[in-house]
PALO-969453 format. One record per residue (C-alpha): x, y, z; residue number from 1. Coordinates in steps of 0.001 Angstrom, whole numbers. Layout:
N
<marmar x="X" y="Y" z="Z" k="NUM"/>
...
end
This chain:
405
<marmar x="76592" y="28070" z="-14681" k="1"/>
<marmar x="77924" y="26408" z="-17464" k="2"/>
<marmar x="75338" y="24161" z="-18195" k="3"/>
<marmar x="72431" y="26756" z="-18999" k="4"/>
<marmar x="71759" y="28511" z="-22466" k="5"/>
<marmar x="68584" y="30076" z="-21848" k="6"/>
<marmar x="66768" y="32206" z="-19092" k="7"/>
<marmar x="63886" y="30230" z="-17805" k="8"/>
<marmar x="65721" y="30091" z="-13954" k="9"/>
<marmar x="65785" y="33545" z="-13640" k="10"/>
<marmar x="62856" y="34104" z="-11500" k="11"/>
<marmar x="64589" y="31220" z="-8905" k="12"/>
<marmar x="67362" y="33907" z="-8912" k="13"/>
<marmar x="64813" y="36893" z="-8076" k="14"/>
<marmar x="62949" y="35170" z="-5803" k="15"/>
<marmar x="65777" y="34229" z="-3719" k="16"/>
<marmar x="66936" y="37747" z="-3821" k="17"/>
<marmar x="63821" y="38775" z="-2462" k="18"/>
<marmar x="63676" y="36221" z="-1" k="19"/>
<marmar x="67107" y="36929" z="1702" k="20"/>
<marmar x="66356" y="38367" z="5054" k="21"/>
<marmar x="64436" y="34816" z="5712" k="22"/>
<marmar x="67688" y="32827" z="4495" k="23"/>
<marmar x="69810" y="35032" z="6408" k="24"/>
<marmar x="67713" y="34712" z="9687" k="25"/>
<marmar x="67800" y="30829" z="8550" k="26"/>
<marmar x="71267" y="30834" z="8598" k="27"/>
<marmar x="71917" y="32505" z="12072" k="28"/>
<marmar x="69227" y="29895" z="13299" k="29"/>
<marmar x="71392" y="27163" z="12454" k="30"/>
<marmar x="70658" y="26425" z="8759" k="31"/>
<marmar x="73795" y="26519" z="7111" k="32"/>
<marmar x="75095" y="24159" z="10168" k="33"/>
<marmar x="72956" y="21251" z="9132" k="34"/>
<marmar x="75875" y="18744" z="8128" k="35"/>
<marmar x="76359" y="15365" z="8274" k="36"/>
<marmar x="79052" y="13777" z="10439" k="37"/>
<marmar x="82230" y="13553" z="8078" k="38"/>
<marmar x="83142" y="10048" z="6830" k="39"/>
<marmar x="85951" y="8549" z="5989" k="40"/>
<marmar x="86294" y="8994" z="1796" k="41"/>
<marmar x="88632" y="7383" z="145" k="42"/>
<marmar x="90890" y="10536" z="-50" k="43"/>
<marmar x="90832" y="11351" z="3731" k="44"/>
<marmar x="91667" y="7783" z="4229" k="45"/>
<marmar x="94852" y="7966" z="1923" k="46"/>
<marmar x="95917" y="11354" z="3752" k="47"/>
<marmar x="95307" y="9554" z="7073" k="48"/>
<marmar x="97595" y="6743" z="6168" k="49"/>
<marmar x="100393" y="9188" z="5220" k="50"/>
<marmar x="100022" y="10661" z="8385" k="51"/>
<marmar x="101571" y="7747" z="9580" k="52"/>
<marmar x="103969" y="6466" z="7152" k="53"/>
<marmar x="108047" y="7041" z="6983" k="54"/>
<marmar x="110515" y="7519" z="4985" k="55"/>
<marmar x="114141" y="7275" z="6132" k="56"/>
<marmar x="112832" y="6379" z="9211" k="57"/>
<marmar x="111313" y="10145" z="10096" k="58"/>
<marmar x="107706" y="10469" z="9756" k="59"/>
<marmar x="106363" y="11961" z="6463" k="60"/>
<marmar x="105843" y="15636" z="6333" k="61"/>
<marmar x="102214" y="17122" z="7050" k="62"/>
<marmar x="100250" y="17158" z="4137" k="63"/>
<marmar x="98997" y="20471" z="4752" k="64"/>
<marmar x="102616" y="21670" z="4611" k="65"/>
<marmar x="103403" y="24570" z="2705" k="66"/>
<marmar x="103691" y="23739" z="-1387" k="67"/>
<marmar x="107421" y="25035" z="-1087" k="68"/>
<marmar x="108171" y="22620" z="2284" k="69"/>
<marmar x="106366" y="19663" z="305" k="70"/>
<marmar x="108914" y="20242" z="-3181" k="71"/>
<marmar x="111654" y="20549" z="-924" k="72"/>
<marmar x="110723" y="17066" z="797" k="73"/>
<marmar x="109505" y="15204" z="-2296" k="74"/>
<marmar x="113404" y="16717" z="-3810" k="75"/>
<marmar x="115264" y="15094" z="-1036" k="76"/>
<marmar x="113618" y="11202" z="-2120" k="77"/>
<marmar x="115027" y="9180" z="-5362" k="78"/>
<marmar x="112940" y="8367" z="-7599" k="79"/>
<marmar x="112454" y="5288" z="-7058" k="80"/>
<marmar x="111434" y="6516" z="-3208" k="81"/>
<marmar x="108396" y="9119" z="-4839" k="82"/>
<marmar x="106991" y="6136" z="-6902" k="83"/>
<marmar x="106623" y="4143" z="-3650" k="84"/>
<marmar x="105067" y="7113" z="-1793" k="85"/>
<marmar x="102364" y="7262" z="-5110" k="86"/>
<marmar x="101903" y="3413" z="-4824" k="87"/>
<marmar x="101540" y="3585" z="-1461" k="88"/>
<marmar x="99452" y="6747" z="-1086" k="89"/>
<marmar x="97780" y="7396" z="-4399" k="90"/>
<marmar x="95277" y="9977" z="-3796" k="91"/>
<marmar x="97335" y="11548" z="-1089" k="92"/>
<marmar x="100315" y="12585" z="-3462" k="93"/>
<marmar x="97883" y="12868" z="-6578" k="94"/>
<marmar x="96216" y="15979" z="-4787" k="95"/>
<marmar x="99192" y="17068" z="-3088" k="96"/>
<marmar x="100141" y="20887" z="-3952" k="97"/>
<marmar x="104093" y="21041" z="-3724" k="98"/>
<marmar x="104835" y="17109" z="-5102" k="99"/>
<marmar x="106115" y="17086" z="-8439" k="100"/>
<marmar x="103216" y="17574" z="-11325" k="101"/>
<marmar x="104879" y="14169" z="-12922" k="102"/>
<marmar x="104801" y="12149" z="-9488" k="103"/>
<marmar x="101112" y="13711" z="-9526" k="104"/>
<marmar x="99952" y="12497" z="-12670" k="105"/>
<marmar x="101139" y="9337" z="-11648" k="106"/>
<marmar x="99715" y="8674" z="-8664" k="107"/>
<marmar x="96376" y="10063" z="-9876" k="108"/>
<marmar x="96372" y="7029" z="-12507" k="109"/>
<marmar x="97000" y="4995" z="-9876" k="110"/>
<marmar x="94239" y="6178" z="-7718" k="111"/>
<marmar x="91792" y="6508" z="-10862" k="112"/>
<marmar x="92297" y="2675" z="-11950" k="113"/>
<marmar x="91374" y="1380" z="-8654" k="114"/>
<marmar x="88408" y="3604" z="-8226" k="115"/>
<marmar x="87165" y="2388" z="-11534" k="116"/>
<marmar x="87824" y="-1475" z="-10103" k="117"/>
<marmar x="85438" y="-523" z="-6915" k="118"/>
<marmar x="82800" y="1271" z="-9321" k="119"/>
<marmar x="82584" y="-1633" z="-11805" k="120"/>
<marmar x="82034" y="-3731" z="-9097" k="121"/>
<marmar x="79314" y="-1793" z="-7638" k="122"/>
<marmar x="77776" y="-1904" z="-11089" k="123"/>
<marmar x="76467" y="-5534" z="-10251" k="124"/>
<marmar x="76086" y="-5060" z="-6766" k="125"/>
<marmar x="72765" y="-6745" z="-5953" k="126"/>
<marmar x="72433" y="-4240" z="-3002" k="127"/>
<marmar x="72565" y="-1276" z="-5021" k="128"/>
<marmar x="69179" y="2" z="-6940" k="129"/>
<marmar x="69601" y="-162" z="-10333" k="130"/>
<marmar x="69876" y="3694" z="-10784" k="131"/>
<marmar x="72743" y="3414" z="-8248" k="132"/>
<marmar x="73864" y="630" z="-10059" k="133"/>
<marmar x="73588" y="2872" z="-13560" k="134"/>
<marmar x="75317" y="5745" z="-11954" k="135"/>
<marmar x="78143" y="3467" z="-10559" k="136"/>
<marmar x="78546" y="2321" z="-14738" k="137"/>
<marmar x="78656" y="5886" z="-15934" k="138"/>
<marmar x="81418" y="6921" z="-13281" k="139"/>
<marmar x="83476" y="3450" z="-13827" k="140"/>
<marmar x="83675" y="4766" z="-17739" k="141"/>
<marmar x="84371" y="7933" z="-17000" k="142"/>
<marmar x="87400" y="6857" z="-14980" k="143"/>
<marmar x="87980" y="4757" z="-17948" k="144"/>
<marmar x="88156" y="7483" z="-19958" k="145"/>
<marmar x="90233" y="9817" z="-17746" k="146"/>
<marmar x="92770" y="6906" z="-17778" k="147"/>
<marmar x="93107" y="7253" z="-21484" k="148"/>
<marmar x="96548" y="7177" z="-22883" k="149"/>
<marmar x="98039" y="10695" z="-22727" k="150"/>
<marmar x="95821" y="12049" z="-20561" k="151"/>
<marmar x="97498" y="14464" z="-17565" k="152"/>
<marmar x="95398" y="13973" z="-14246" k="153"/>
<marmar x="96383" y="16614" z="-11434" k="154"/>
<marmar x="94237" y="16383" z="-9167" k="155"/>
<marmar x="91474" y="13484" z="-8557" k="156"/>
<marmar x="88823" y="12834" z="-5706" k="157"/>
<marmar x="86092" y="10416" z="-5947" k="158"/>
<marmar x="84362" y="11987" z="-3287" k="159"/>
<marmar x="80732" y="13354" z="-3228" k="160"/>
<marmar x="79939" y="14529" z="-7106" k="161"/>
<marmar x="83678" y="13857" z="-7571" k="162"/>
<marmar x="86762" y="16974" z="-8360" k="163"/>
<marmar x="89516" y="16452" z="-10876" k="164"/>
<marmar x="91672" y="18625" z="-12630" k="165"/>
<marmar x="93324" y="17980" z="-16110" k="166"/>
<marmar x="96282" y="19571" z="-18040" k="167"/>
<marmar x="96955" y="20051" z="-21403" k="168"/>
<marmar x="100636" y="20875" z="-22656" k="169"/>
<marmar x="104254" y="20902" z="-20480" k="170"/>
<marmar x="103236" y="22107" z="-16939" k="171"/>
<marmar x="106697" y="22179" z="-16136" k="172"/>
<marmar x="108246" y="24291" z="-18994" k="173"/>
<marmar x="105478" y="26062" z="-20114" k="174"/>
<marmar x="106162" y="30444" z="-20396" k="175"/>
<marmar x="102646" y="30990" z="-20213" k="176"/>
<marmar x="99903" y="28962" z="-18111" k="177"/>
<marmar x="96134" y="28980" z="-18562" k="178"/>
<marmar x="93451" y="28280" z="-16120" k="179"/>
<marmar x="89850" y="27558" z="-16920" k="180"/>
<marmar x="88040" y="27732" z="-13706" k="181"/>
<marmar x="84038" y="26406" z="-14623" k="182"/>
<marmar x="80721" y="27253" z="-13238" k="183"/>
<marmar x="77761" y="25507" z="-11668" k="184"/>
<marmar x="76660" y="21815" z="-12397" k="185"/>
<marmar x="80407" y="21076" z="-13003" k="186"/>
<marmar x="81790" y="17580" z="-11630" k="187"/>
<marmar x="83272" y="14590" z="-12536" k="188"/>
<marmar x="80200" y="13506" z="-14865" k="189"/>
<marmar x="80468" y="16824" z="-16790" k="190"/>
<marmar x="84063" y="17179" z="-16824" k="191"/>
<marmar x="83965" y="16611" z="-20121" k="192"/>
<marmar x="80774" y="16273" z="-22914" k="193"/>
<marmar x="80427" y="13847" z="-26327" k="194"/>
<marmar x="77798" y="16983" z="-27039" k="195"/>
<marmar x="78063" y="20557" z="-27341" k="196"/>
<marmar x="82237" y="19481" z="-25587" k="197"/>
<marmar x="82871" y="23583" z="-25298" k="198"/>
<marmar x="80642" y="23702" z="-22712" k="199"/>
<marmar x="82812" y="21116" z="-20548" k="200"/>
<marmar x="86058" y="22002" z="-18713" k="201"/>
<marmar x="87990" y="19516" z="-21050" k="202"/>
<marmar x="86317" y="20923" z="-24403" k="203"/>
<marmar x="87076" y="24538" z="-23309" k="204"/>
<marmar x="90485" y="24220" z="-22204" k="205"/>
<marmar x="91603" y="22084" z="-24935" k="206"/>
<marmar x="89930" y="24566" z="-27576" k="207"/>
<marmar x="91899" y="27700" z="-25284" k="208"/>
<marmar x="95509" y="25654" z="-25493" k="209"/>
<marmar x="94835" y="25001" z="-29870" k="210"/>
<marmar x="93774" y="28727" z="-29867" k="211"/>
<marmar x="96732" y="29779" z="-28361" k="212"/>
<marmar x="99440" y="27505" z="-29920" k="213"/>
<marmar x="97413" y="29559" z="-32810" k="214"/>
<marmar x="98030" y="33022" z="-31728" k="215"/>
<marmar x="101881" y="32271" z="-30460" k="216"/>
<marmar x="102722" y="28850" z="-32121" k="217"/>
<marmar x="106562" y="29563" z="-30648" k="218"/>
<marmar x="105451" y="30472" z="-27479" k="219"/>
<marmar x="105160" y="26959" z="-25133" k="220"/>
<marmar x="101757" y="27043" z="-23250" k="221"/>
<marmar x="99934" y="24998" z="-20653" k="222"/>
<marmar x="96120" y="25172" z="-19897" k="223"/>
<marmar x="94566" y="23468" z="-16865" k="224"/>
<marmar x="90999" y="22269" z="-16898" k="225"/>
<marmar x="90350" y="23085" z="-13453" k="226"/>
<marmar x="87427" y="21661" z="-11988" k="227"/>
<marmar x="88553" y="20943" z="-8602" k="228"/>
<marmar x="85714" y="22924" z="-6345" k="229"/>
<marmar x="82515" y="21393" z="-5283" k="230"/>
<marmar x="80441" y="23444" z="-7735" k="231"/>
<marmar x="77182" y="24673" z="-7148" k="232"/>
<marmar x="74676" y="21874" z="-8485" k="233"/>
<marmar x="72009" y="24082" z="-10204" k="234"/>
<marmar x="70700" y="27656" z="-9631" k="235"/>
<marmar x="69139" y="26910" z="-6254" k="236"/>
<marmar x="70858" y="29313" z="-2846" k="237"/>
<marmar x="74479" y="27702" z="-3595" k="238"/>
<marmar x="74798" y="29468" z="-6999" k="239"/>
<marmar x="73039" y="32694" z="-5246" k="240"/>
<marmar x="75254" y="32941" z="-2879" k="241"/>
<marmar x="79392" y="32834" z="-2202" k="242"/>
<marmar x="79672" y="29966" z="-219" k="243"/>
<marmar x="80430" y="27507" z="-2706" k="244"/>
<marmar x="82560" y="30179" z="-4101" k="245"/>
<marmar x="84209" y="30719" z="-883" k="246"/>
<marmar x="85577" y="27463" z="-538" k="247"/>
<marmar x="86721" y="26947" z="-4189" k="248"/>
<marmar x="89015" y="30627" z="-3877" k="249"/>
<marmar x="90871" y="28504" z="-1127" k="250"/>
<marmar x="91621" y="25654" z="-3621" k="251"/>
<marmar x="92477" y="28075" z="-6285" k="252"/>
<marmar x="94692" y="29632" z="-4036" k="253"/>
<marmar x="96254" y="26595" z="-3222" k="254"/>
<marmar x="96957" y="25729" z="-7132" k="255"/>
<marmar x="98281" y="28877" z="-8139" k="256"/>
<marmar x="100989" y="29244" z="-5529" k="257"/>
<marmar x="101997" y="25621" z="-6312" k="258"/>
<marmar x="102300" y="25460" z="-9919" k="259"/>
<marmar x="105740" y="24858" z="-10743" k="260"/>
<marmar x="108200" y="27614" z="-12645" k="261"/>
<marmar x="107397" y="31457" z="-12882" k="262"/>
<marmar x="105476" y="31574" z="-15848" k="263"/>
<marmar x="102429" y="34373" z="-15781" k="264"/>
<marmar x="99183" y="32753" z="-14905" k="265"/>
<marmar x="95918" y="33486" z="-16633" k="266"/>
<marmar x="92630" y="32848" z="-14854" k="267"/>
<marmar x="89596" y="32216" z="-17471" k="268"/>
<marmar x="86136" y="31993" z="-15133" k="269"/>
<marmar x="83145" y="31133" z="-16698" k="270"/>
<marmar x="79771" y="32432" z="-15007" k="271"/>
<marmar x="80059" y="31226" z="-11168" k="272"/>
<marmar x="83485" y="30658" z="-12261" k="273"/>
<marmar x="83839" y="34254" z="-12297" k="274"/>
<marmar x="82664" y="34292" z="-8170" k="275"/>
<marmar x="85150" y="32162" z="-7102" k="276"/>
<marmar x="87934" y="33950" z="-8901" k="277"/>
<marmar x="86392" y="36943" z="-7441" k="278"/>
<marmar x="86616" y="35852" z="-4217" k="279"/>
<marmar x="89927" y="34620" z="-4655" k="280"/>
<marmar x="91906" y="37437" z="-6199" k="281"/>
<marmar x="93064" y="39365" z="-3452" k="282"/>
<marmar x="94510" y="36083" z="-1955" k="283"/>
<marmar x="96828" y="35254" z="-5125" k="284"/>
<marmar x="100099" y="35661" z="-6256" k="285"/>
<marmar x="101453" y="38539" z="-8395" k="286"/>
<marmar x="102412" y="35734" z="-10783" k="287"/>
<marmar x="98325" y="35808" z="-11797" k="288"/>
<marmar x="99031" y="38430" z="-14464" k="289"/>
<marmar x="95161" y="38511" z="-15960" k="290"/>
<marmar x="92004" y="37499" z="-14377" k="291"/>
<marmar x="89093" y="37334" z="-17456" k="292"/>
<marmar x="85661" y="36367" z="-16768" k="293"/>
<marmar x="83167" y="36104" z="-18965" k="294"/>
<marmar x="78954" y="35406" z="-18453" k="295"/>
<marmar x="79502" y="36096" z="-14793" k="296"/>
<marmar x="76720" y="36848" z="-12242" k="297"/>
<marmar x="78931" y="39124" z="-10330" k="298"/>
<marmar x="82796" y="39132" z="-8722" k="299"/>
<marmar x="81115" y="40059" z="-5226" k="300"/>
<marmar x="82643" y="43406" z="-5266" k="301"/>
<marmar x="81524" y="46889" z="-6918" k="302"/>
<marmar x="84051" y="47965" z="-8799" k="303"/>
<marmar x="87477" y="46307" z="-10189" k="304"/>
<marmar x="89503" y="48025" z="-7854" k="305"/>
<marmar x="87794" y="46234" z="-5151" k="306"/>
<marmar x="89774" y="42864" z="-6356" k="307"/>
<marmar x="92750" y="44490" z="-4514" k="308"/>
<marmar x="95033" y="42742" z="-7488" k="309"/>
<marmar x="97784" y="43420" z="-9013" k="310"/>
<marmar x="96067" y="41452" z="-12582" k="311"/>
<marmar x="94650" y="43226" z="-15421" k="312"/>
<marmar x="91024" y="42308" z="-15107" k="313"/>
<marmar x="88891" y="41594" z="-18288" k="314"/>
<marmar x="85338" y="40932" z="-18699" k="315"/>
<marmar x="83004" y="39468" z="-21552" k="316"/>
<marmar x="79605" y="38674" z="-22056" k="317"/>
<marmar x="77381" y="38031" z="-25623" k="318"/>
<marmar x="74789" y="40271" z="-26584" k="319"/>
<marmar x="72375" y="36618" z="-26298" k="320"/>
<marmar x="73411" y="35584" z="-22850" k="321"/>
<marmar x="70714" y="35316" z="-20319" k="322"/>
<marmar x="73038" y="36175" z="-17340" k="323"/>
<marmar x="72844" y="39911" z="-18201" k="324"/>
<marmar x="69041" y="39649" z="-16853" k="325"/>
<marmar x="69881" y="38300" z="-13307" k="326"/>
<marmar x="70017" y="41348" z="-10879" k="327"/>
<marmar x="73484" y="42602" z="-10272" k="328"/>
<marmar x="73240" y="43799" z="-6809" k="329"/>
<marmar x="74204" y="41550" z="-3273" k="330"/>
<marmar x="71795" y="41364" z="-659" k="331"/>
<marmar x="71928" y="39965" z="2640" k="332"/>
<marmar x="74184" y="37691" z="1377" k="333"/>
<marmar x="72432" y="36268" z="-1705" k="334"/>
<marmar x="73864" y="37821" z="-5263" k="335"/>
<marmar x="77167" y="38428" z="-6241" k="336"/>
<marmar x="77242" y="42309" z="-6905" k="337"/>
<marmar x="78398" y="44471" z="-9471" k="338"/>
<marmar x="78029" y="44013" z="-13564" k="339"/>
<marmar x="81758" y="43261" z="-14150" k="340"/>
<marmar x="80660" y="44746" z="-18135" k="341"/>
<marmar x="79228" y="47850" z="-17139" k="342"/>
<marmar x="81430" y="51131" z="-17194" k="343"/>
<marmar x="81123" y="51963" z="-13496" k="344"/>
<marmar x="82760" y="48412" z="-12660" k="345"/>
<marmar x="86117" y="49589" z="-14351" k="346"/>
<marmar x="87125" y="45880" z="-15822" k="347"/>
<marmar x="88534" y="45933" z="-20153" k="348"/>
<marmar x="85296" y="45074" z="-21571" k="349"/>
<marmar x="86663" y="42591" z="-24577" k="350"/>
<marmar x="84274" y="41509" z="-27534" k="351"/>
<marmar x="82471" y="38202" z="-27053" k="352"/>
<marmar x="81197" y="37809" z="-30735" k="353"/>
<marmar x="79873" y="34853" z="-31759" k="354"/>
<marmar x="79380" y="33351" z="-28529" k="355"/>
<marmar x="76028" y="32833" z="-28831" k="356"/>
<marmar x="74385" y="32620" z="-25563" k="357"/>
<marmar x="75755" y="31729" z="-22280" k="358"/>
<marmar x="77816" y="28497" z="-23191" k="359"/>
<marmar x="79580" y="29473" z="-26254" k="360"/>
<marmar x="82289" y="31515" z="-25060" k="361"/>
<marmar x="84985" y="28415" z="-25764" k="362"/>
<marmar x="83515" y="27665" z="-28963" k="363"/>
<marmar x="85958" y="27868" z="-32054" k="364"/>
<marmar x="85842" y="30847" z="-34245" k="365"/>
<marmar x="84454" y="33474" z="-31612" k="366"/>
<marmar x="86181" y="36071" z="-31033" k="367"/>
<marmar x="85655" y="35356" z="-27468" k="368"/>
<marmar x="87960" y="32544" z="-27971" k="369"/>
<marmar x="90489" y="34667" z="-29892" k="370"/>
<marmar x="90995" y="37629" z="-26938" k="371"/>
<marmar x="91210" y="34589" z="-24498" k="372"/>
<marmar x="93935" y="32864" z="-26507" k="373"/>
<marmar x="95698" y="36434" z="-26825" k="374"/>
<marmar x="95392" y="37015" z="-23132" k="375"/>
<marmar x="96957" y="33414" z="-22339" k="376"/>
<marmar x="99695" y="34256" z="-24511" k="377"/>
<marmar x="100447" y="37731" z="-23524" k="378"/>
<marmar x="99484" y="39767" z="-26505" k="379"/>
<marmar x="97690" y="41896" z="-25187" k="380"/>
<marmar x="97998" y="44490" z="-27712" k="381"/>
<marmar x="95865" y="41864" z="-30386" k="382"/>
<marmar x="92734" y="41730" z="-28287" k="383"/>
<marmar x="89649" y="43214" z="-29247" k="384"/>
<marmar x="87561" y="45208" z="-27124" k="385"/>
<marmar x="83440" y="45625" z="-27165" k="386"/>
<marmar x="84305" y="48966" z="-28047" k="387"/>
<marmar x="87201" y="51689" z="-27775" k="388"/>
<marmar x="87141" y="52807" z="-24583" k="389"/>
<marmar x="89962" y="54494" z="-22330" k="390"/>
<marmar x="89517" y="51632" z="-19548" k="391"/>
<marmar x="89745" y="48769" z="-22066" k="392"/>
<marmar x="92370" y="50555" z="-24273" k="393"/>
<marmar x="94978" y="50920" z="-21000" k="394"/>
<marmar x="95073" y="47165" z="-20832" k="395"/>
<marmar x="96782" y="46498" z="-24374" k="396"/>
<marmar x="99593" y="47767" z="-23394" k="397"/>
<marmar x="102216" y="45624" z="-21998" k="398"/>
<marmar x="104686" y="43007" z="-22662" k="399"/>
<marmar x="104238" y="40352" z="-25254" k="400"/>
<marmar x="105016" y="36536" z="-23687" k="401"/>
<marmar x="108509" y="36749" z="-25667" k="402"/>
<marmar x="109117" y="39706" z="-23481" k="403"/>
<marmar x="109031" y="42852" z="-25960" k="404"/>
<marmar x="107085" y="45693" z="-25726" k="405"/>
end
């Protein structure tokens, strides 16, 4: 939900929680299996063609291979041998979990620069209409702009509404890592925003990493923009329910257990953000040391507990945020459950001041931005909580990311 500032949708949310015995009778009827026959996208057709390329004349590995069987088989190539396989197989490697994030990066400017060559093509394609031919001009310049110089791509598909995944700082040899995992209406057209950019995956993650190099400057972070889920486009029945939610905890899954190193991860999920890391925790690694959501709708359990994780789980939300007025109760499916804020739900409850409505949480100079910087860097005794409680006081305890008590 990171697009929305103000409460006018909330009766769409009410009404569809009042409605759910028809969805749910829809859905055993067949609803939910009205799909299209899959086509060939341009990433399907890159992991099909590495399903049938070699190297040293054995066949490639399976690209669904586990992350630790794909490191081991990308190790065993020179280097000259993993630039071919990105040449050759751009998207393939660019979204592969286990290939090295470098190789990654690489092949995901590959892939991005010919994408942009099909879309500016299509922008004078006499068979288009012109607003397909304006949409194919505002994704060729966003490709143009994800191919900016320094920019770290780790994960790119043009597919659909389009995923990608940026990262800012040393992947490899960062001690802490940051993940900012967005809510609905995210995609490759609102990866990142000219206006109001802390509402974007790129604008909050790059404000996160400066906030942190501000609360540790010694300590060497990494923070991944992490918009790699088909998001829910609006607040229509996606948003309402997990589904969207369900498939994105899979993907999130799949990052976390690939990133490289052993540094503590740090999950930041804004609003539906907060479902899908929900969804997702009892799947992850003990490596995710702190799962913080903030403006969220619900975690689709009842109380922390429920996670079944071994992470300290915070929770935020601005005294202005229009998300505290959507019911917090599941039903037949549609709503994602408890209050994470409220006292029976057992999260640290952490100041959001100055966040200023349902978008702000990212914004420089909140002190929602501050406890998430101190979370990504591991001091958790520096945090702030909404107020002094028992449950929010246990979590500032712990070690600091240099190790000491």
């Amino acid at each position: 939900m990171t697009s929305f500032d103000t409460s006018p949708q909330l009766n769409v949310w009410r009404a569809l929680l009042a409605l759910a015995v028809v969805f749910v009778m829809l859905a055993t009827t067949g609803w939910t299996a009205l799909r299209s026959h899959e086509a060939e996208t341009p990433l399907r057709a890159s992991l099909s063609s590495w399903e049938h390329g070699r190297a040293h004349g054995h066949r490639l590995p399976d690209p669904a291979s586990s992350a630790a069987r794909l490191t081991r088989f990308f190790a065993s190539l020179t280097a000259r041998e993993r630039a071919e396989l990105a040449r050759r197989y751009p998207l393939a490697v660019g979204n592969m979990n286990g290939a090295p994030v470098a190789l990654r990066y690489k092949a995901n400017r590959i892939a991005l620069t010919e994408q942009r060559d099909v879309e500016r093509s299509r922008m004078h394609d006499s068979r288009l209409t012109s607003a397909g031919q304006q949409l194919a001009g505002r994704r060729m310049h966003r490709y143009e702009a994800l191919l900016s110089p320094g920019r770290h791509i780790l994960a790119f598909d043009p597919e659909g509404s389009g995923r990608v995944a940026e990262v800012f700082g040393n992947l490899t040899k960062a001690r802490r890592v940051s993940v900012v995992v967005p809510g609905v209406d995210t995609d490759l057209l609102t990866f990142q925003k000219t206006n109001r950019p802390y509402t974007a995956p790129v604008g909050m993650a790059k404000s996160l990493y400066k906030a942190e190099k501000a609360a540790n400057p010694t300590t060497r972070t990494a923070v991944i923009a992490w918009a790699d889920y088909t998001a829910p486009a609006g607040l229509g029945i996606d948003s309402a329910t997990a589904m969207r939610a369900q498939e994105g905890a899979v993907r999130l899954n799949a990052l976390v257990r690939a990133l490289p190193g052993r540094a503590p991860i740090s999950l930041f999920c804004h609003s539906y953000g907060s479902v899908v890391c929900g969804v997702a925790a009892h799947t992850l690694p003990g490596r995710v040391a702190d799962i913080a959501v903030a403006a969220s709708p619900g975690m689709r359990v009842e109380n922390a507990s429920h996670l079944h994780t071994s992470a300290r789980v915070w929770a935020m939300r601005d005294a202005d945020d229009w998300i505290q007025d959507v019911p917090y109760l599941e039903v037949g499916g549609l709503g994602h459950g408890a209050d994470p804020v409220s006292g029976a739900f057992g999260a640290r409850v952490l100041s959001a001041r100055g966040a200023e409505g349902h978008s702000g949480y990212f914004q420089p100079g909140t002190e929602s931005l501050r406890n998430f910087a101190e979370i990504g860097v591991g001091a958790y005794r520096s945090v702030h909580c909404a107020q002094q409680d028992l449950t929010c006081d246990a979590g500032l305890s712990g070690t600091t990311a240099s190790g000491r008590a």
